[in-house]
Phi, psi and omega in degrees: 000117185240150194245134171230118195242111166210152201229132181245159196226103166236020154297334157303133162211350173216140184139161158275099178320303184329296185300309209284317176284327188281004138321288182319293196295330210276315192319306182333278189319271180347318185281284217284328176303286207287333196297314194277313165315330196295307197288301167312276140027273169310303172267019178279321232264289169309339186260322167287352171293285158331311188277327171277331126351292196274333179297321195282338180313306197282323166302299184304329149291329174280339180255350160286305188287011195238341167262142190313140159260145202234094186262120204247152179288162134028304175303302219121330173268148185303123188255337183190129143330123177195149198297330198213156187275353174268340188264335155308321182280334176314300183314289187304321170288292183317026183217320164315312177275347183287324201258167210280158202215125185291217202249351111348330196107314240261112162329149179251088175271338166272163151331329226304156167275148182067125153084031190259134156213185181279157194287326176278015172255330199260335176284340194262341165275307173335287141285016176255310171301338183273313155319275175338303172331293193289316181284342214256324151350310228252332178294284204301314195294297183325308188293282174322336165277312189286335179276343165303313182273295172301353159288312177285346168293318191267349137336302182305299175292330174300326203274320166299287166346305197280319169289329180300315193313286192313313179311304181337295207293308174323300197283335186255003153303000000 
């Protein structure tokens, strides 16, 4: 298999083709070399950047939450202690969910008698009674379509059964 190739070249104008393309190709490669470095480069740069970045973050959120808290009144005296901003949310949900709530939902801050729960037994019957709420809904539509529909079915046959009759009756006069 043989190729015949020609090319006119009139961009040479002064010069050795040889030395004007291998200029051309080294220039290219050479273009195409720093283009694909850059790129690498950036993104090596960048992900170490990334990284270093999200560590100082995270050191910096583990020594805020890791030191003690001191929680203060109006004055300036300590109303309340704590070891960690993390055993403070503990505290505070365990005190959220522990405290009593009428039948409503609402805290209860006296005493009151009757209809008292924790706030997470009244959020966990609550869904649950709601959930029940929806199937048993969703049944009764169910029920009621099927006693409809067999109703209006045998409607449906007393009223043929009954027209079939009167025809009956119509035809033997």
């Amino acid at each position: 298999m043989n190729f015949n190739v020609q090319v006119e070249i009139d961009w040479i104008e002064n010069g050795n083709v040889d030395e004007e393309l291998r200029a051309e190709v080294v220039h290219q490669v050479l273009s195409s070399v720093r283009k694909t470095t850059k790129k690498q480069v950036e993104s090596i740069v960048y992900n170490r950047a990334r990284n270093l970045v999200d560590g100082w973050i995270l050191e910096q959120l583990h020594a805020f939450s890791d030191r003690p808290l001191r929680i203060t009144d109006k004055w300036g005296d300590t109303v309340e202690h704590h070891e960690s901003l993390t055993d403070m949310f503990k505290q505070q949900f365990d005190q959220f969910f522990d405290a009593s709530v009428d039948k409503n939902g609402k805290t209860i801050d006296s005493c009151g008698y009757g209809g008292k729960l924790s706030r997470i037994d009244y959020l966990l019957n609550k869904l649950a009674s709601d959930y029940l709420k929806n199937i048993t809904d969703k049944m009764d539509r169910m029920v009621a379509r099927e006693v409809n529909d067999a109703a209006q079915a045998r409607i449906k046959e007393k009223i043929i059964k009954h027209t079939a009759e009167q025809v009956q009756k119509i035809a033997n006069i």
